[in-house]
C-alpha positions in Angstrom: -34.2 45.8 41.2 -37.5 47.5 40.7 -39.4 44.2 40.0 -39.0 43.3 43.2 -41.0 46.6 44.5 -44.9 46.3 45.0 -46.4 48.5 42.3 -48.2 50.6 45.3 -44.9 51.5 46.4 -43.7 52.0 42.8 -46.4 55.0 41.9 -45.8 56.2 45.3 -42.3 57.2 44.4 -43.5 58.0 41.0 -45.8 60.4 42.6 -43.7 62.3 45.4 -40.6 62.3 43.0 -42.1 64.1 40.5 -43.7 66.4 43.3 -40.2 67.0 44.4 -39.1 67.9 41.2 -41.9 70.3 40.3 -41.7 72.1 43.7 -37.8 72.2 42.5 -38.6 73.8 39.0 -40.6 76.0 40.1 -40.1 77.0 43.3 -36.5 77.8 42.2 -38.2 79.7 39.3 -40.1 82.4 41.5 -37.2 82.5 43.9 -35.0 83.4 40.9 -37.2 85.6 39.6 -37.5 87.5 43.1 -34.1 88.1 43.8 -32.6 88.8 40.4 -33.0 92.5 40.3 -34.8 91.7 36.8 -31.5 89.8 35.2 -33.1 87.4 33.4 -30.3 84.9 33.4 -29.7 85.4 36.7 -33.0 84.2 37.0 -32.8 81.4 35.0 -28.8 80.1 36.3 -30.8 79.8 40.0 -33.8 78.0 37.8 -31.3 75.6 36.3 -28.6 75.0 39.2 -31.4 73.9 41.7 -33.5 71.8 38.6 -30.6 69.8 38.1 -29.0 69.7 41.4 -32.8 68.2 42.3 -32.7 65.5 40.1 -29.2 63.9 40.6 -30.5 63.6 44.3 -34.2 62.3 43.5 -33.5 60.1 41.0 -30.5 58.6 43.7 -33.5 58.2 46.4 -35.9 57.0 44.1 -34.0 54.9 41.5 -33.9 51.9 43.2 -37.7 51.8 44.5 -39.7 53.0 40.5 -36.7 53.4 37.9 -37.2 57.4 38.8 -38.9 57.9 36.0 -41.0 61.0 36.9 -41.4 61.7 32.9 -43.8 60.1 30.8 -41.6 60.5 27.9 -39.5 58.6 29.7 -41.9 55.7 30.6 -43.1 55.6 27.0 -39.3 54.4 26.1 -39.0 51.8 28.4 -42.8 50.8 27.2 -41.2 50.5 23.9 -38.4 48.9 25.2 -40.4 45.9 26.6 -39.3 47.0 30.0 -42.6 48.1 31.7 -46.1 46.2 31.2 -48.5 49.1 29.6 -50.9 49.0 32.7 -47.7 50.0 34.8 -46.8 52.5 32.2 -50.8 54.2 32.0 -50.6 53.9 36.3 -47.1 55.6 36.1 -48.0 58.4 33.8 -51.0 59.3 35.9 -49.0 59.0 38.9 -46.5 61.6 37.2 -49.2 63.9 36.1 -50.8 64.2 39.9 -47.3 64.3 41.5 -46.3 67.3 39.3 -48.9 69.0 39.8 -49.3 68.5 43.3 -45.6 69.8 42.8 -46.6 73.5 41.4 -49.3 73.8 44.1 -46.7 73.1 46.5 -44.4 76.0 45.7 -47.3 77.8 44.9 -48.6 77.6 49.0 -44.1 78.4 49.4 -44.4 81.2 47.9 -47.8 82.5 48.9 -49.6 82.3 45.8 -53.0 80.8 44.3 -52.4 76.9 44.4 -53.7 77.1 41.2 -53.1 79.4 38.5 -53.5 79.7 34.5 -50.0 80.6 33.0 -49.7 83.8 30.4 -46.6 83.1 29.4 -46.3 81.8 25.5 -43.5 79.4 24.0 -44.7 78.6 20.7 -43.0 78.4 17.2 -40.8 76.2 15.3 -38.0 77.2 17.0 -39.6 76.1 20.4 -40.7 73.2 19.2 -37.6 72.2 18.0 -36.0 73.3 21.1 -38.3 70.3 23.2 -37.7 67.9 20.5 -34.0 67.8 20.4 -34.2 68.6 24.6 -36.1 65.5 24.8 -34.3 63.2 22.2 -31.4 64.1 24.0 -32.6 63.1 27.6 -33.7 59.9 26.4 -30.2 58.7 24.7 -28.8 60.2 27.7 -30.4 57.5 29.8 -30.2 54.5 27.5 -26.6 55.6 27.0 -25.6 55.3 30.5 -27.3 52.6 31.0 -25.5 50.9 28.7 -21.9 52.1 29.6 -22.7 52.7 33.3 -25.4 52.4 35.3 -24.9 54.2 38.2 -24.1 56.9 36.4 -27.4 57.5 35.3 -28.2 60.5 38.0 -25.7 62.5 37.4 -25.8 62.3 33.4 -29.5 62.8 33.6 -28.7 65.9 36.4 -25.6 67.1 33.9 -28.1 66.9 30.7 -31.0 69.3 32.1 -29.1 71.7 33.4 -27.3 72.3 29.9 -30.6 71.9 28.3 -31.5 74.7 30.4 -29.2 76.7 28.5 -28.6 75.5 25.2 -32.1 75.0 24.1 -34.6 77.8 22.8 -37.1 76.4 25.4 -35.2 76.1 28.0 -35.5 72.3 28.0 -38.9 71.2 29.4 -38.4 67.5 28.3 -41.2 65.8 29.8 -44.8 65.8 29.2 -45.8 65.7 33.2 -43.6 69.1 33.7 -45.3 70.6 30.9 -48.5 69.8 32.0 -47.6 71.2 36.1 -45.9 74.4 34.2 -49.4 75.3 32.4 -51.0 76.2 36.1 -48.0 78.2 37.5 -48.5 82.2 36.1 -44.6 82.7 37.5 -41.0 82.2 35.6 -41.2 78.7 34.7 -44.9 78.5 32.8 -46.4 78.0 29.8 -49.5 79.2 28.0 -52.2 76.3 28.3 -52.5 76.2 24.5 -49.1 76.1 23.9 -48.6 73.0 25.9 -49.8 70.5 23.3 -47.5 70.9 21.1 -44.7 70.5 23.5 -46.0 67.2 24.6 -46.1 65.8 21.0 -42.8 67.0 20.3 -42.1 65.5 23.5 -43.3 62.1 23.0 -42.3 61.6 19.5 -38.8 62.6 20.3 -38.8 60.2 23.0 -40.5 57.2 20.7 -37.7 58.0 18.2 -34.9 58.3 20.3 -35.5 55.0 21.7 -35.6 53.6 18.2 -32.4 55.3 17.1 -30.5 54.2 20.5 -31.8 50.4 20.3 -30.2 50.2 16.8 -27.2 52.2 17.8 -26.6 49.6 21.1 -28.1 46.3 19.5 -25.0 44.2 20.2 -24.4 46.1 23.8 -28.1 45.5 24.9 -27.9 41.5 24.3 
C-alpha cells in the first residue's frame, strides 16, 4: 500500500511519527520521574506503559501512509530486504532523525525545560551494549515475523515487544538509532551521555543488518 503514497507524504509521516514517539518517550520519562516519589521503577513502568501504548497507536495511523518506520534500524532492514530504494531509505532516516528530535524539544517546551539540552546520564559497557543489541535484533524479527504470520498484527507485536524490552534489557531497550540520537539532548530520565551514543547506534544497526539476515533464511520458503 505504501507505493502508492507520494514520497512527500511518505517522510511527512516519517517525520511527525517519530515526533510523536519521542514526545511519548520522553515526555512520559520526566512525568514519571516527577511523580514517582523517587521509585525508580515507578518511574520507568509510567516510561514504558505510555512508550508502548504510543506506538501500537502511531504505527496504526501511520502504517498505511510510510510502513511506520520511525527507526533507521528499521529502514536499513527493509533496504536489505530490497523493499525500499536507498534514496528513500537516506530521505527516511533523515526524516527520523529531525522528527525525533523535534520530538525531545517538544516535551522539552511540555515540561518547561531548555529545548535543547546535553544529557549527563551514562549507559556504557558490555552489558549495555549487549542490552541494545539483543533489544534491537529482537525488534527487527519481531516485525519480519509478523509480517510473515500476520500482518496486521504488526502494531501490537511491535507495541508488546518495547514495552518488555523496557524491562528485560540492561538498557532499557533503546532499539533505534533516531531515539538514541533525540535521547542525547534531553538531560531528564530517558537520556544518554552524548559519547555513549555511538556505540548504541552500531550495536543498533548491526543487530538490525543481522537480524534481517537470520530471519530471511529462517522464512525463505514463507517469503516466496
Amino acid at each position: 500500500m505504501t507505493e502508492r503514497i507520494d514520497l512527500t507524504r511518505r517522510l511527512t509521516a516519517e517525520t511527525l511519527g517519530t515526533a510523536l514517539l519521542l514526545a511519548a518517550v520522553v515526555g512520559s520519562g520526566i512525568m514519571g520521574e516527577r511523580t514517582a516519589g523517587g521509585n525508580v521503577a515507578l518511574a520507568l513502568w509510567g516510561n514504558t506503559a505510555a512508550t508502548g501504548a504510543a506506538l501500537v497507536v502511531l504505527i496504526l495511523v501511520f502504517g498505511p501512509l510510510s510502513g511506520a518506520h520511525f527507526n533507521p534500524a528499521v529502514t536499513l532492514s527493509f533496504l536489505l530486504r530490497r523493499e525500499i530504494t536507498v534514496r528513500d531509505a537516506a530521505l527516511y532516516v533523515l526524516a527520523q532523525l529531525l522528527g525525533a528530535v523535534l520530538g525531545a524539544m517538544l516535551a522539552h517546551l511540555m515540561f518547561d525545560l531548555p529545548l535543547l539540552m546535553t544529557s549527563m546520564k551514562a549507559r556504557t559497557g558490555i552489558g549495555q551494549w549487549a542490552g541494545e543489541a539483543t533489544a534491537t535484533f529482537g525488534l527487527v524479527v519481531t516485525i519480519l515475523g509478523t509480517l510473515a504470520a500476520k500482518k496486521e498484527a504488526v502494531p501490537y507485536a511491535v507495541g508488546l515487544y518495547i514495552t518488555a524490552g523496557y524491562w528485560f534489557t540492561s538498557s532499557t531497550s533503546f532499539a533505534n538509532p533516531a531515539v538514541t540520537v533525540a535521547r542525547s539532548f534531553t538531560d531528564t530520565f530517558s537520556g544518554i551521555l552524548p559519547a555513549d551514543a555511538p556505540a548504541f547506534i552500531v550495536c543498533q544497526l548491526l543487530a538490525a543488518a543481522i537480524a534481517t539476515g537470520f530471519m530471511g533464511w529462517l522464512l525463505k520458503n514463507r517469503n516466496r
